[in-house]
C-alpha positions in Angstrom: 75.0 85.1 114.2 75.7 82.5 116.6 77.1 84.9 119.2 75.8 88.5 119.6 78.3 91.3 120.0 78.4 93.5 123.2 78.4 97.2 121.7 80.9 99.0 120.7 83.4 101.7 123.3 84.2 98.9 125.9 86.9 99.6 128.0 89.8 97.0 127.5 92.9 96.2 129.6 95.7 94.3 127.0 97.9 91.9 128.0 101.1 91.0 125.7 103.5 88.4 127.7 106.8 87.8 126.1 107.3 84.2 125.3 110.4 84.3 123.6 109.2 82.5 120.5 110.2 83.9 117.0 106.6 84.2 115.5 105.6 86.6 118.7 103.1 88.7 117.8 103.2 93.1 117.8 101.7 94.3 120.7 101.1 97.7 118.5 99.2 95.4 116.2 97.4 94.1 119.1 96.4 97.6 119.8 94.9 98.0 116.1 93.2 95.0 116.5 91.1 95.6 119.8 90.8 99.5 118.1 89.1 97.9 115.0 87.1 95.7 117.0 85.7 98.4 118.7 87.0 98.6 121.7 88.8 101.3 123.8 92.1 100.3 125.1 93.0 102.1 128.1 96.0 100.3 129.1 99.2 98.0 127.6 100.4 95.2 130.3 103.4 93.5 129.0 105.7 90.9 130.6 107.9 88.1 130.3 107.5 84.6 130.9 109.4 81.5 130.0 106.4 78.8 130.5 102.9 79.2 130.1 100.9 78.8 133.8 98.3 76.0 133.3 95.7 77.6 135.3 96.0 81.0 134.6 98.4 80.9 131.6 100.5 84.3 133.6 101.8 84.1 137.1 99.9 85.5 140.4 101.9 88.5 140.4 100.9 89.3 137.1 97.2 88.5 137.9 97.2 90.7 141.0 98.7 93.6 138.6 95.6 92.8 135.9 93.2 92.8 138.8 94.5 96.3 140.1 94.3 97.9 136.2 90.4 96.4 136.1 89.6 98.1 139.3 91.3 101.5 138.0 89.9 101.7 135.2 86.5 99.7 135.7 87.6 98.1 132.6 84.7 95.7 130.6 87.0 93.3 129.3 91.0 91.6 129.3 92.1 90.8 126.0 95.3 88.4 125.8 97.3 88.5 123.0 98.0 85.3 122.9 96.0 82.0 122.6 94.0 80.5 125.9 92.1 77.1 127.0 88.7 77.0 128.1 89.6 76.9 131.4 92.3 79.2 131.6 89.5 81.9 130.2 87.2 80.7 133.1 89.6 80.8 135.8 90.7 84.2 134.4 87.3 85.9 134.4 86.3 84.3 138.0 89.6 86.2 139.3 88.9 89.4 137.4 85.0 89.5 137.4 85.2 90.6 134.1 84.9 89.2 130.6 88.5 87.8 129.5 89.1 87.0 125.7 91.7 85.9 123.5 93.6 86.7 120.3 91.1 84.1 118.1 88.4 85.3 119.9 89.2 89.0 119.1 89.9 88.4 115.7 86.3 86.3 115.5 84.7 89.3 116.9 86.3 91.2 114.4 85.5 89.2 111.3 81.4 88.9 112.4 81.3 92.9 112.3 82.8 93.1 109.1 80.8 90.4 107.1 78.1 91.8 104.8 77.3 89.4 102.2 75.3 86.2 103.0 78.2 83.9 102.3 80.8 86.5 104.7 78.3 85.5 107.3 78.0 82.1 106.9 81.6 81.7 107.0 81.6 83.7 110.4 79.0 81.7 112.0 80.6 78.6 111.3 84.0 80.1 112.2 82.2 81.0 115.7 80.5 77.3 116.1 84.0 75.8 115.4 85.7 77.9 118.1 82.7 77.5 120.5 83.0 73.7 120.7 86.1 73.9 122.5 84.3 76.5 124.8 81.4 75.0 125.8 82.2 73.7 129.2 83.3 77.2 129.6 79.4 78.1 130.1 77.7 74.9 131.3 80.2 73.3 134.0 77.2 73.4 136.5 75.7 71.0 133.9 78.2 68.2 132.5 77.4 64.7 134.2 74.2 63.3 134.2 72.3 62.9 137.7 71.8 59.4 139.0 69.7 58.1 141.5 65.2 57.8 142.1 63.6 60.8 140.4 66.7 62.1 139.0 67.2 60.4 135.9 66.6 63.0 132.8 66.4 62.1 128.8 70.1 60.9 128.6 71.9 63.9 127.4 73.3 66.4 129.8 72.9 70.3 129.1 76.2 70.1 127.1 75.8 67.1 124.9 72.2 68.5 123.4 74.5 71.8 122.8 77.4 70.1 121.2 74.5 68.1 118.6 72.8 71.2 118.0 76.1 73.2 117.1 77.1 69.8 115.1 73.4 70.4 113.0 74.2 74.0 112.4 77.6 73.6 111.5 76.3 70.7 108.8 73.7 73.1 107.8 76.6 76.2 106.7 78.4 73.6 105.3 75.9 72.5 102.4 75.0 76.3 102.2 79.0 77.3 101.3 78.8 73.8 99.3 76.4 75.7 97.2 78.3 79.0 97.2 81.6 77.1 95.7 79.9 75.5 93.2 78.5 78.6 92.0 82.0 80.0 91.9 82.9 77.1 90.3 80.4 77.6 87.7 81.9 81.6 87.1 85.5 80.4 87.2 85.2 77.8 84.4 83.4 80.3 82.2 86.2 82.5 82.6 89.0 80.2 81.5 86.2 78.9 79.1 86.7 82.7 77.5 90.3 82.5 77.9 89.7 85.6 81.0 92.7 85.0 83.6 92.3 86.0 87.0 94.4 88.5 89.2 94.2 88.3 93.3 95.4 90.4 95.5 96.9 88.8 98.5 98.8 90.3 101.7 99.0 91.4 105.3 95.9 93.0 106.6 96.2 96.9 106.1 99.0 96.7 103.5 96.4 98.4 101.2 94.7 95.9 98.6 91.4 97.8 98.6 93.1 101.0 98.0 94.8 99.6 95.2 92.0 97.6 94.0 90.4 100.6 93.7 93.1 102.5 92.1 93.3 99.4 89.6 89.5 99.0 88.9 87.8 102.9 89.3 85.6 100.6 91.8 84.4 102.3 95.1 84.7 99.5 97.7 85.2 100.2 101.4 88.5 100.8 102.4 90.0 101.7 105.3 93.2 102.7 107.7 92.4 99.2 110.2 92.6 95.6 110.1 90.5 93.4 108.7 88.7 96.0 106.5 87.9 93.9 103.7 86.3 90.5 104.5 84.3 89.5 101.7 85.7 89.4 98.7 84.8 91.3 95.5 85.6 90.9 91.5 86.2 93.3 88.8 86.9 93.4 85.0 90.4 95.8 84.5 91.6 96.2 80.6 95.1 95.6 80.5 97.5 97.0 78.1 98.6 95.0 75.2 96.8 92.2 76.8 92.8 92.7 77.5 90.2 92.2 80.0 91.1 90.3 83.0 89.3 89.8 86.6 90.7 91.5 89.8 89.6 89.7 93.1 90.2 91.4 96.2 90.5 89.0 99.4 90.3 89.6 103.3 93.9 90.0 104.4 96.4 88.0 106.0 97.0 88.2 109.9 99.9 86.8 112.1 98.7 83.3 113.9 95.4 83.5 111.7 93.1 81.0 113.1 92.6 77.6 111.8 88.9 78.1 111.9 89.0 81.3 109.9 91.3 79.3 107.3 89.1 76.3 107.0 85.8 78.6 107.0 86.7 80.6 104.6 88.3 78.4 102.1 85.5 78.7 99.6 86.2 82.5 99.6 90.1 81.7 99.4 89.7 79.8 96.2 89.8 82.6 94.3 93.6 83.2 95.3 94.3 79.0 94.4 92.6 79.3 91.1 94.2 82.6 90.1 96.3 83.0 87.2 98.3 85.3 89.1 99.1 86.8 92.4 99.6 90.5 93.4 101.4 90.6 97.1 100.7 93.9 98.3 103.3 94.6 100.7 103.0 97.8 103.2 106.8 99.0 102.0 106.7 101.9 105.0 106.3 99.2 107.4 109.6 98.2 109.4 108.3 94.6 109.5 107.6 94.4 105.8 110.0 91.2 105.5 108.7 89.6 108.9 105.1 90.2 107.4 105.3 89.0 103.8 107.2 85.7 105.2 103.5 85.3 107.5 101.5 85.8 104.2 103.6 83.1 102.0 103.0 81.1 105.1 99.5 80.7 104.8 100.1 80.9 100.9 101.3 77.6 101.3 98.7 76.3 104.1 96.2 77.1 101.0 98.3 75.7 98.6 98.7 78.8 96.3 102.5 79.3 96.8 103.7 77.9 93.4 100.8 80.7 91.7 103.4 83.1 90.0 103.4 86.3 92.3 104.5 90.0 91.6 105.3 92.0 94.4 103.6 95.3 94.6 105.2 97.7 97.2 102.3 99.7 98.4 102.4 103.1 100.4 105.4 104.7 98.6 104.2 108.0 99.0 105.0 107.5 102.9 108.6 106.9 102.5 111.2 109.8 103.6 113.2 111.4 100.5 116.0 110.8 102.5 115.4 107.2 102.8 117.4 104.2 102.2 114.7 103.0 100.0 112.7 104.3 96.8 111.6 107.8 96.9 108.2 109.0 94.8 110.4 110.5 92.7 111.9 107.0 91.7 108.7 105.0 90.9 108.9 104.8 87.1 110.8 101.4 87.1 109.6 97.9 87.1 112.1 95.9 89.1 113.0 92.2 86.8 114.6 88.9 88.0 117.3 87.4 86.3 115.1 86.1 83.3 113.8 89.9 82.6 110.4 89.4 84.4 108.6 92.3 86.1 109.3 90.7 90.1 108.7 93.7 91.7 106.9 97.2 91.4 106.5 100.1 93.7 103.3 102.1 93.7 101.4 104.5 96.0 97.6 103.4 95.4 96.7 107.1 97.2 98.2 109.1 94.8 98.3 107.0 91.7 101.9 106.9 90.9 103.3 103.6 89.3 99.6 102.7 88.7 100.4 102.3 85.0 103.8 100.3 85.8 101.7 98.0 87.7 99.4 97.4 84.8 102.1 97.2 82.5 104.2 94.4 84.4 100.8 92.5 84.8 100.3 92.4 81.2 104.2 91.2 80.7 103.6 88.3 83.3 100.5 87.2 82.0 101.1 87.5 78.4 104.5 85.4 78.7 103.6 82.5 76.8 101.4 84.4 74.7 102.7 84.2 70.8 102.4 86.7 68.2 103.1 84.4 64.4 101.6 85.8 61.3 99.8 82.6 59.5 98.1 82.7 55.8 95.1 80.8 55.1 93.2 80.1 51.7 89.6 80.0 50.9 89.4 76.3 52.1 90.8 77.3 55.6 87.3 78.8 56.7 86.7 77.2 59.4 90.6 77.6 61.2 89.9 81.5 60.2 86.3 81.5 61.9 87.8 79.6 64.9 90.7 81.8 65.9 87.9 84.8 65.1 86.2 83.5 68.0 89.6 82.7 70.0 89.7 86.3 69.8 93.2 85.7 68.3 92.9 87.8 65.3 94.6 91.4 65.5 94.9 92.8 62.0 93.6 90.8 58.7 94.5 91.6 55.0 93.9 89.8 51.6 95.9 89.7 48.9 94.8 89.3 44.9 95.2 85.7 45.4 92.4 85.6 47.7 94.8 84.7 50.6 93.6 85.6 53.8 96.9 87.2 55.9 95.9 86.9 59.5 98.2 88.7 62.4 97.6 86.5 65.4 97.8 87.1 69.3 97.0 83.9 71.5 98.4 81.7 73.8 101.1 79.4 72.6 99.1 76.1 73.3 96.0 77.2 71.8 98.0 78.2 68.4 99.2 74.3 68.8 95.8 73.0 69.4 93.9 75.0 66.6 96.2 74.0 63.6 96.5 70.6 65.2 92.9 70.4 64.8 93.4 70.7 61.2 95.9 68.8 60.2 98.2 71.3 60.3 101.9 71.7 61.9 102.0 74.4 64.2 105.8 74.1 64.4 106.3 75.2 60.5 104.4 79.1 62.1 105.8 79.3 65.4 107.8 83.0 65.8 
């Protein structure tokens, strides 16, 4: 890693100022975050402010009332919940002696404990060496103009500029590593669709419970956990679905209000898996009272990846929480599959703890992706060998039966377009079979 990680138990002051902006961030889910990054928050400063202060980003009597809360509570570090320049971090931390970071560089630290697989870290690091370029000065400000003058001419590159090239070589270097980790899932994507195996990714909000339910979905073991940001890397697995058969289940690091661009762009080859899926499960934390503000932050960055026009079901997670007296669904009301106007499964509540609507889930999933699935009964002679070995190896053959003609009656399950493409192939009208 690029940057190594003070340990764990600091002592944190948070700071939450009120900008009166309609994507502000949850101070409670500023909490969670410094909590899951290890940290011990001791105290909540919140306040109100119309423009941001370009030295300091709050006002002095603000500062003063930081200051005083450090000196309490001989806190380690501020953390801001909010996004700060270079300088504004250094002018912070030379008024409050103390380390000072901000919402990116929380969620940073987060990420680079949580990464455990060589390509998790990799897009960490690079993550990091993104952020750090803008931070640089930060640390060598004693060092940024060259020296002039007899005896005090160097090699021609100041402190900060052999920094800035070395960063730029590492950064190339991740870069052709990850190239090499997306062509390899490149490689295991087109094999799939090669064997006709869709994939099935479950997207939303950090927390709302995807490795729970992944778990629940796939008998798997993976870590999972009451805090944000417990998945990070992201982890396939085969599930048999009814009337349908095998597909793949990708779980993916969760979604997170004013995610950073570096974290978007680094972990892209990761978040392929979610543009290339066939479908998209958005797990949504039902019990939460900002389920509607927080699913309209995950189809935001949905679209920023350019998976928003993937067909989505919406999985209500966490049922099991929800009052019996409750405006909304009880436990006792989970065997339904909510449908849109066409009759598609849009929306099913589960509880991935308990189990219930597990098998709803599975059923709507097989209903979605087996829409344009056809069923047509076709009958083939003894010159039709080959169309009979090829829709053997489609996989397309559910029951077979001859009659005393020697006529081969074939009942057929397969996607619409490859039923076209197979009797197209030879010769024959597809139309004249279609159901």
């Amino acid at each position: 890693m690029f940057f190594e990680r003070p340990k764990s138990g600091e002592l944190a002051i948070l700071v939450h100022i009120d900008m009166h902006s309609e994507a502000e961030s949850d101070p409670r889910e500023f909490e969670e975050l410094a909590i899951s990054a290890g940290t011990c928050p001791i105290e909540l400063i919140t306040g109100s402010r119309r423009q941001v202060s370009p030295r300091f980003f709050i006002g002095s009597g603000k500062l003063e009332e930081i200051q005083q809360a450090v000196l309490l509570h001989q806190a380690d570090v501020v953390l801001f919940n909010h996004s700060l320049s270079s300088s504004q971090e250094r002018n912070l931390e030379a008024e409050l002696q103390c380390r000072v970071l901000d919402r990116t560089d929380l969620i940073l630290d987060i990420f680079a404990q949580r990464a455990q697989s060589y390509e998790g870290k990799l897009q960490v690091e690079l993550a990091q060496l993104k952020h750090s370029t803008t931070r640089l000065v930060k640390g060598w400000s004693h060092l940024d103009r060259q020296k002039g003058g007899i005896g005090l001419r160097g090699a021609g590159e100041t402190q900060l500029e052999i920094d800035q090239r070395l960063i730029a070589v590492r950064i190339k270097s991740i870069n052709q590593s990850l190239k090499k980790v997306r062509t390899q899932r490149q490689q295991g994507r087109k094999a799939r669709k090669k064997a006709e195996v869709p994939t099935i990714s479950l997207v939303g909000y950090t927390n709302a419970g995807k490795s729970s339910l992944f778990n629940a979905l796939t008998h798997a073991n993976i870590y999972a956990s009451d805090q944000l940001f417990a998945t990070l890397d992201s982890t396939l697995r085969k599930i048999q679905l009814p009337d349908f058969g095998d597909a793949i289940l990708a779980d993916t690091v969760g979604f997170i209000r004013d995610l950073p661009h570096q974290l978007v762009d680094a972990f892209r080859a990761t978040l392929e898996e979610t543009t290339e899926a066939s479908l998209l499960l958005h797990v949504i934390d039902c019990h939460s009272e900002q389920r509607f503000i927080l699913q309209k932050e995950v189809n935001k960055v949905l679209k920023e990846i350019g998976a928003e026009k993937i067909p989505t079901l919406m999985v209500y997670n966490k049922a099991d929480l929800l009052d019996a007296d409750s405006s909304e669904k009880s436990p006792g009301e989970l065997p339904e599959i909510e449908r849109d106007d066409n009759g598609l499964p849009c929306r099913v509540w589960v509880s991935a703890l308990t189990g219930a609507g597990i098998e709803n889930l599975l059923q709507a999933i097989s209903e979605l992706l087996g829409e344009d699935f056809i069923e047509p009964e076709l009958q083939l002679n003894h010159l039709q060998g080959r169309l009979r070995a090829k829709l053997y190896r489609q996989g397309a053959v559910k029951n077979e039966s001859l009659d005393e003609q020697g006529v081969s009656h074939l009942s057929l399950r397969l996607p619409k377009q490859d039923f076209i493409r197979l009797l197209k192939e030879e010769g024959l009208d597809a139309q004249v079979y279609l159901p």
